[in-house]
C-alpha positions in Angstrom: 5.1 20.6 -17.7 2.3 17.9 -17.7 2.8 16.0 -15.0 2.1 12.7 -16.8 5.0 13.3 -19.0 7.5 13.6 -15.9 9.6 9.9 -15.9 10.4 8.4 -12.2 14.3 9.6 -12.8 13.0 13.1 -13.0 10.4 12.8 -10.3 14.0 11.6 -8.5 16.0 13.7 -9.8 14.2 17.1 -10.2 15.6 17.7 -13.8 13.6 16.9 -16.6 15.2 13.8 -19.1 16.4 14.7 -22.1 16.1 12.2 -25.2 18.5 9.5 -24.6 21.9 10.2 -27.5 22.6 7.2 -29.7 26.3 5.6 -28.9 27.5 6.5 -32.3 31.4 6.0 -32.2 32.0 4.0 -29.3 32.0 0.1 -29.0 32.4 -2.6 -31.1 28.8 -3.2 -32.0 28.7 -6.5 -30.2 25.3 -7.5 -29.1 26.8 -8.8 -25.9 29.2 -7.4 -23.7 32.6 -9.8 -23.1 33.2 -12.0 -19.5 35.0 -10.3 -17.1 37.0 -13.0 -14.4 36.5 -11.9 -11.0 40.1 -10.6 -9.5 40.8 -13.0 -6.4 41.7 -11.4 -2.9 44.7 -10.5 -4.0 44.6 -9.3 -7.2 43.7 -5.6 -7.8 42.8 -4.2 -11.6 43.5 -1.4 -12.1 43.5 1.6 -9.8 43.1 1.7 -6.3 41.6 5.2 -6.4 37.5 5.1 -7.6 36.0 8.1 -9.0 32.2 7.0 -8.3 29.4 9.2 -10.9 25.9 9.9 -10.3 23.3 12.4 -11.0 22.5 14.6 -8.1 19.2 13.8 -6.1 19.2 17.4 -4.0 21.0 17.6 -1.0 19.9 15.1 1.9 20.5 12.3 -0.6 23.7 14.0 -2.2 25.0 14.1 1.5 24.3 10.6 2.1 26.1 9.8 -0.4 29.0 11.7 0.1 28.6 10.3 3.9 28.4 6.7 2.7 31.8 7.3 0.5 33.3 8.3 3.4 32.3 5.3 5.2 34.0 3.5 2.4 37.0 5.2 2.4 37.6 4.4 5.7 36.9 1.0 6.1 38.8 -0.2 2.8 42.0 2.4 4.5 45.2 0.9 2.6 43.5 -0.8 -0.5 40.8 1.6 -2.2 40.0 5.1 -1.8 36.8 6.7 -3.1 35.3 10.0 -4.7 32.2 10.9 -6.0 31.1 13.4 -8.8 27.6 14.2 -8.8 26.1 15.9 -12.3 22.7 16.9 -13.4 20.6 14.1 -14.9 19.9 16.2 -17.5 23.9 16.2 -18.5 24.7 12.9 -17.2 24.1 10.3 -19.7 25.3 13.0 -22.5 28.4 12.9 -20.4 28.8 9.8 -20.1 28.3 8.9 -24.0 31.1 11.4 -24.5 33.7 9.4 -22.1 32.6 6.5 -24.1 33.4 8.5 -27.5 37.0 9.4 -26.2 37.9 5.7 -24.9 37.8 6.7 -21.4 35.0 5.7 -19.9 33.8 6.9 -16.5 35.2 4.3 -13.9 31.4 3.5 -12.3 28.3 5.2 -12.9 24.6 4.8 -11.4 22.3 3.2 -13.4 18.9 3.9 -15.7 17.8 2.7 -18.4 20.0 4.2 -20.6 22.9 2.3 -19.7 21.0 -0.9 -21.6 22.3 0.6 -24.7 26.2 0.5 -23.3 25.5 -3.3 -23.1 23.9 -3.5 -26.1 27.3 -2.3 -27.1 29.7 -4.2 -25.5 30.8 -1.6 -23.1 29.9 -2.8 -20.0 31.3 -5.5 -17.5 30.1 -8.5 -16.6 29.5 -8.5 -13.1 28.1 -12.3 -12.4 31.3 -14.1 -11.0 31.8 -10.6 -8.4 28.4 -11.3 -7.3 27.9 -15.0 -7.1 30.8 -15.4 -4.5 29.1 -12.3 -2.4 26.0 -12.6 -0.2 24.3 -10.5 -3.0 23.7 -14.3 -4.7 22.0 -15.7 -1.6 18.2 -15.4 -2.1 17.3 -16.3 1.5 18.8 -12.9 2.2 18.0 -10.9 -1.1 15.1 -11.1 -3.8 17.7 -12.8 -6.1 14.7 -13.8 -8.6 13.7 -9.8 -9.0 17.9 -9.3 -10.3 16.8 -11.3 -13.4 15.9 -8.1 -16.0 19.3 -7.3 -15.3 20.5 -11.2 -16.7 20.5 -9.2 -20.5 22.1 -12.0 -21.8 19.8 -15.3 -19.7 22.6 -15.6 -17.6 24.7 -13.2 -16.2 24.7 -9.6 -14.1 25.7 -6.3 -15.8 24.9 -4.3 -12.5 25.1 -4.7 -9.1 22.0 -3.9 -7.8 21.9 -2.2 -4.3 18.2 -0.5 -3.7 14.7 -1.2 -5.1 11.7 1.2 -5.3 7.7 0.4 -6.0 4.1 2.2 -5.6 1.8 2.3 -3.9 -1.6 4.1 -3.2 -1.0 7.1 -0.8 -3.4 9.4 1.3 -4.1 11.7 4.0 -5.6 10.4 7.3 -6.5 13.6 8.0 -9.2 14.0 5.4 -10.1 10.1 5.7 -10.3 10.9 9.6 -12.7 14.0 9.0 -15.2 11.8 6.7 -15.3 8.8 9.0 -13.9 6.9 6.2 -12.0 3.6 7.0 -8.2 3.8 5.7 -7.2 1.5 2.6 -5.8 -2.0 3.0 -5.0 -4.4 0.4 -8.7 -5.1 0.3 -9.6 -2.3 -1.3 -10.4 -2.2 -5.1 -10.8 0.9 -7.3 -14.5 0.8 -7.3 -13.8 1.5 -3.8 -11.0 4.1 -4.1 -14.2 5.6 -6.3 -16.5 5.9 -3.4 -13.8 7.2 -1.2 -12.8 9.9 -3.4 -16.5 10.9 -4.3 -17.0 11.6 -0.5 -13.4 13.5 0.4 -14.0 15.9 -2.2 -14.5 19.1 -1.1 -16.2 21.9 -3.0 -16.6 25.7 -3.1 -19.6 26.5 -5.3 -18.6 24.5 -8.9 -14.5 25.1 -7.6 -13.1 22.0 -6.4 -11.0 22.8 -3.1 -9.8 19.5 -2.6 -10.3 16.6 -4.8 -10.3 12.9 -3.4 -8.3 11.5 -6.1 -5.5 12.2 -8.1 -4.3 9.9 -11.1 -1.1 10.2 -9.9 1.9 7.9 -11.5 -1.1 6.2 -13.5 -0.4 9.0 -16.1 3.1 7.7 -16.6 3.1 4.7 -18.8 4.7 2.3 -16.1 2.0 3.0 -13.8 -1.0 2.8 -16.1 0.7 -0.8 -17.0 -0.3 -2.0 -13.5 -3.5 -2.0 -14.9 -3.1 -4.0 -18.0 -1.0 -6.5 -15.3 -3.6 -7.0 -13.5 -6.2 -7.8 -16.1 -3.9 -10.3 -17.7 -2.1 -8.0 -20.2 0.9 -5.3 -20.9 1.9 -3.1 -23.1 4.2 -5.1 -25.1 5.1 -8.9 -24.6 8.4 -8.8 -22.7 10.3 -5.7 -21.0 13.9 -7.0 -22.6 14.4 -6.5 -26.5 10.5 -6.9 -27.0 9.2 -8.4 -30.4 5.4 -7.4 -30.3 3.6 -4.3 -28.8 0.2 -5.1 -27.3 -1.4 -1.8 -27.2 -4.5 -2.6 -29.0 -5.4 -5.6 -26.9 -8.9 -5.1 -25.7 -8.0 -4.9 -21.9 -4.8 -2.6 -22.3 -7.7 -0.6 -24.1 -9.8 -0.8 -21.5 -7.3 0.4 -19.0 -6.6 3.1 -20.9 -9.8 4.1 -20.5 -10.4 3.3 -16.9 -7.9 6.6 -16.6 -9.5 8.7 -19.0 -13.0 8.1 -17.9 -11.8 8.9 -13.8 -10.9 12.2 -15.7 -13.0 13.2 -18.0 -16.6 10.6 -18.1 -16.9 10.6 -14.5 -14.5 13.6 -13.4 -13.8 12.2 -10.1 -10.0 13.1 -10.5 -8.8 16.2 -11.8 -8.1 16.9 -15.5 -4.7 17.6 -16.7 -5.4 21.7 -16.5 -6.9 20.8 -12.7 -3.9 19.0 -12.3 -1.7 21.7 -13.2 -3.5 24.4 -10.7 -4.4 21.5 -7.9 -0.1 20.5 -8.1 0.9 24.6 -7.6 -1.8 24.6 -4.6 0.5 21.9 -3.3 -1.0 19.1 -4.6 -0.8 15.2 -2.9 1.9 17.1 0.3 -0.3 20.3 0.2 -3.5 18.7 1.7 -5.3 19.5 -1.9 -5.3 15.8 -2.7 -6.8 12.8 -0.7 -5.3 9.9 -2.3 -2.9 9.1 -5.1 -0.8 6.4 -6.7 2.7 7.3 -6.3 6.2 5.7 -6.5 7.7 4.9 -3.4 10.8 7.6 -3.9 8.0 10.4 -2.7 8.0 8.7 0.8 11.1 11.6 2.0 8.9 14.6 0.3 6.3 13.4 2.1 7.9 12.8 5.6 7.5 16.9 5.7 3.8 17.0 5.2 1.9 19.2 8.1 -1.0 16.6 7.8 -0.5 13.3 9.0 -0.2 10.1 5.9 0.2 6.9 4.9 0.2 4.3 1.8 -1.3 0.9 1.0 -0.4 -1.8 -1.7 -2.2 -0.7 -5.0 -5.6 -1.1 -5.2 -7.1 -4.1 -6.9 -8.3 -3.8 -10.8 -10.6 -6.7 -11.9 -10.0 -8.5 -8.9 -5.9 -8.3 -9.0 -3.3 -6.3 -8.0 0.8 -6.5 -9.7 3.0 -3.6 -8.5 6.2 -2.4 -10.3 9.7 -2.6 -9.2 13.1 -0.5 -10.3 16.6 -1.6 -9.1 18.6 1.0 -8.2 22.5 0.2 -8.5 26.1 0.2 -10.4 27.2 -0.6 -13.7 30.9 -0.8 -14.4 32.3 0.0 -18.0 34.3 -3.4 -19.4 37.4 -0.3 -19.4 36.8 0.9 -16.3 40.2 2.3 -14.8 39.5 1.2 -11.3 37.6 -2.7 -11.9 38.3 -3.8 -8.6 37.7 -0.7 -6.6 34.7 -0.4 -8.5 33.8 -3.5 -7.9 34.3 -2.9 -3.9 32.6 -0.4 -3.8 29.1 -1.3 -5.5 29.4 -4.7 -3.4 30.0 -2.8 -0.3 27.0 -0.4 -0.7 25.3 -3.3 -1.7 26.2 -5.4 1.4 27.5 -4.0 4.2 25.8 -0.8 3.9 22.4 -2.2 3.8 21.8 -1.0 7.3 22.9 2.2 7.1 20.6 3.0 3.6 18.1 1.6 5.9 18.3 4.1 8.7 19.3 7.1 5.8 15.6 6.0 4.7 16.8 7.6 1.7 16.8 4.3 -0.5 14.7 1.2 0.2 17.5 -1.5 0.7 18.0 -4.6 -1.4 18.8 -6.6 1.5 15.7 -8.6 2.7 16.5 -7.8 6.6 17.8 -4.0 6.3 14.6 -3.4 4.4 12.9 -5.2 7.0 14.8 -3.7 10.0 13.6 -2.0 13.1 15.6 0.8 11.5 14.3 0.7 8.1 10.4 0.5 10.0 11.3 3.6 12.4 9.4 6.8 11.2 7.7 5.2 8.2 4.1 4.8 7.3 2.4 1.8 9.1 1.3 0.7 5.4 4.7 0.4 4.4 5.5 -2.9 5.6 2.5 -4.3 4.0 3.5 -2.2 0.5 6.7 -4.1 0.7 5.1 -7.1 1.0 3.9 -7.6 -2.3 7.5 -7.3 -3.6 7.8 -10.9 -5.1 4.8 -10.6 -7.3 6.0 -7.4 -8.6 7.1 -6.7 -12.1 9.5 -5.0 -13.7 8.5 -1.3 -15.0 11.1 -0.6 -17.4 11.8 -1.2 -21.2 14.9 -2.5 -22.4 15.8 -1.5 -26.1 18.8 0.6 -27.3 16.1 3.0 -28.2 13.9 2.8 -25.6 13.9 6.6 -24.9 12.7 7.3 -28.1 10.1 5.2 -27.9 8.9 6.1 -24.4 9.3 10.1 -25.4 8.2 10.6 -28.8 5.4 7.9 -28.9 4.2 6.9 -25.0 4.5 10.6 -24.0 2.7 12.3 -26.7 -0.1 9.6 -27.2 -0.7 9.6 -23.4 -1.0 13.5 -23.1 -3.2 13.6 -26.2 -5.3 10.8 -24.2 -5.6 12.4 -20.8 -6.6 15.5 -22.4 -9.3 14.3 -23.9 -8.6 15.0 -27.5 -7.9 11.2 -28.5 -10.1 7.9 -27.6 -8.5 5.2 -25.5 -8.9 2.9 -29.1 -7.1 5.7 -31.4 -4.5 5.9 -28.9 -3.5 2.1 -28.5 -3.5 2.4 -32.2 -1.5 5.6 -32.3 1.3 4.0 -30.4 1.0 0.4 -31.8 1.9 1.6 -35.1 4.3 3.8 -34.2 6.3 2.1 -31.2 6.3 -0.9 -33.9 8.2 0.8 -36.6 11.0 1.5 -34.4 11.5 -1.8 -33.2 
């Protein structure tokens, strides 16, 4: 599979998304989901007993979680008890959709983007009165303004968000070490992410043995965006329910282009074929790759590399730099069989268990200070902090329509392969996927 077509949950998940299944036969067809009241301290809904769903993320993070349930379990001994089922992504929102269809709806389940289409149906609870009266509310402890995408309505929570991931720009000190090249900072630009990459190159003859740059997560739409952030632009005018794609504005053009000419004009990064062979040669952890923009969730792959890395914030493109955010976190159908306990336990994981995602270093923690920690700093990269630092500038890289999968799979994924390979111009595809991501607004 092209690499540029993999999306960040299957980079996570190892399992390639499927197209996201339309919620025919459940709901009400609201356009917004119904309040749910907060239950007081003494008032349980529903069952104590939680059965907690997510898709599995391979074993150390499976066993985290399992660990952190645990955790749960015993500290909420006498009032909630815990479980958690773990399913392939590639079943898990088909799964899910069938609960929906037979009125029993899964108690909690992890959220992506496909869950947007539950509350475009009414399905899920409202979740701002259980956070307001929690810590979670107080943005001198968390990046409350950065919960917002997640206001669907203006004004209220449908999930309780509990980690946040980014990218950055990673590479090997090794190779940077070996040329005498200084390592990248937040000064650094793409011109001079060019130069570096010209010099770590490495050749055999006319075979590149290592190349000094890899386009990385700039062949997924989200990351090639960062470009049309940072010269004033995007892809379409708002993430939530958007009314206008931008694709044919002259400087989302012109970062399309920037990609395909690193490619193709100047060859300075490997084209999709060299990507292909360069990724089975191990690629970015292999040593076969000197720098490359990456998602954040790569840091554990990487923690196993024999040469030694690190990351920077994202280089700057005309003079700017804007890096994407997810939320990782809990959504909670409105006919969940366990509210309260569900409720516990996203707030708990959210909350009190800040530290300990911290020191998993499985998740990068919501919480300001556990992301901050001495624990959460132990054993990463020296560039993390400074990564993390451009958080509350960052924008969100999702898109939030009831059909946003189709959109991102049928018309980003194809346009964007046909680009990278050449065999469309940067202009034919903005128009390519202006035409067609408009007719299925």
């Amino acid at each position: 599979m092209n690499p540029a077509l993999l999306s960040r949950r299957t980079l996570l998940g190892g399992a390639v998304a499927g197209t996201a299944l339309a919620l025919a036969g459940c709901g009400t067809g609201n356009t917004q989901s119904a309040s749910v009241p907060a239950p007081t301290s003494t008032e349980v809904v529903g069952n104590s007993e939680v059965t907690v769903y997510a898709w599995t993320n391979g074993t150390t993070i499976d066993q985290n979680f399992k660990a952190s349930v645990d955790a749960f379990n015993k500290e909420f001994s006498g009032k909630f008890t815990a479980k958690i089922n773990f399913l392939p992504y590639d079943q898990y929102w088909q799964k899910i959709q069938l609960q929906y269809a037979a009125n029993q709806p899964f108690d909690m389940y992890y959220w992506d983007v496909q869950a947007y289409a539950h509350y475009k149906k009414g399905l899920l609870a409202n979740l701002e009165g259980v956070v307001s009266a929690t810590e979670l509310a107080d943005s001198s402890k968390y990046p409350v303004e950065l919960f917002n995408p997640w206001r669907f309505d203006g004004t209220n929570l449908y999930g309780i968000p509990e980690n946040i991931q980014s990218m950055s720009l990673f590479y090997n000190k090794a190779h940077f070490d070996d040329a005498g090249i200084s390592y990248p900072d937040a000064t650094w630009t793409w011109d001079k992410v060019q130069e570096a990459a010209a010099e770590l190159t490495r050749k055999s003859g006319n075979k590149v043995e290592r190349w000094g740059l890899d386009i990385g997560d700039l062949g997924v739409w989200w990351g090639l965006q960062t470009l049309a952030w940072a010269a004033g632009s995007a892809f379409f005018d708002k993430p939530l329910e958007p009314t206008a794609f931008t694709m044919t504005d002259p400087r989302v053009v012109e970062a399309l282009k920037f990609v395909q000419d690193l490619m193709w004009a100047k060859h300075i990064a490997p084209r999709p074929d060299e990507r292909d062979a360069a990724s089975q040669a191990g690629g970015f952890a292999g040593g076969v790759v000197s720098m490359m923009p990456g998602g954040t969730w790569n840091i554990t792959s990487y923690q196993q590399m024999k040469d030694g890395w690190d990351m920077a914030p994202l280089p700057l493109y005309q003079g700017k730099s804007v890096m994407p955010y997810w939320l990782g976190g809990w959504v909670i159908p409105q006919k969940s069989a366990a509210l309260s306990a569900a409720e516990a336990f996203a707030l708990w994981r959210a909350t009190k268990f800040q530290d300990q995602m911290a020191a998993d270093h499985d998740w990068i923690p919501i919480q300001n200070a556990a992301r901050e920690s001495d624990a959460m700093l132990s054993g990463m990269p020296d560039g993390f902090k400074a990564a993390m630092a451009a958080l509350p500038s960052a924008q969100i890289g999702d898109l939030y329509t009831a059909n946003s999968q189709k959109i991102l799979n049928e018309v980003y994924g194809p346009a964007f392969d046909e680009l990278f390979r050449n065999k469309l111009s940067p202009q034919d595809a903005a128009n390519q996927i202006q035409e067609q991501a408009t007719a299925l607004l």
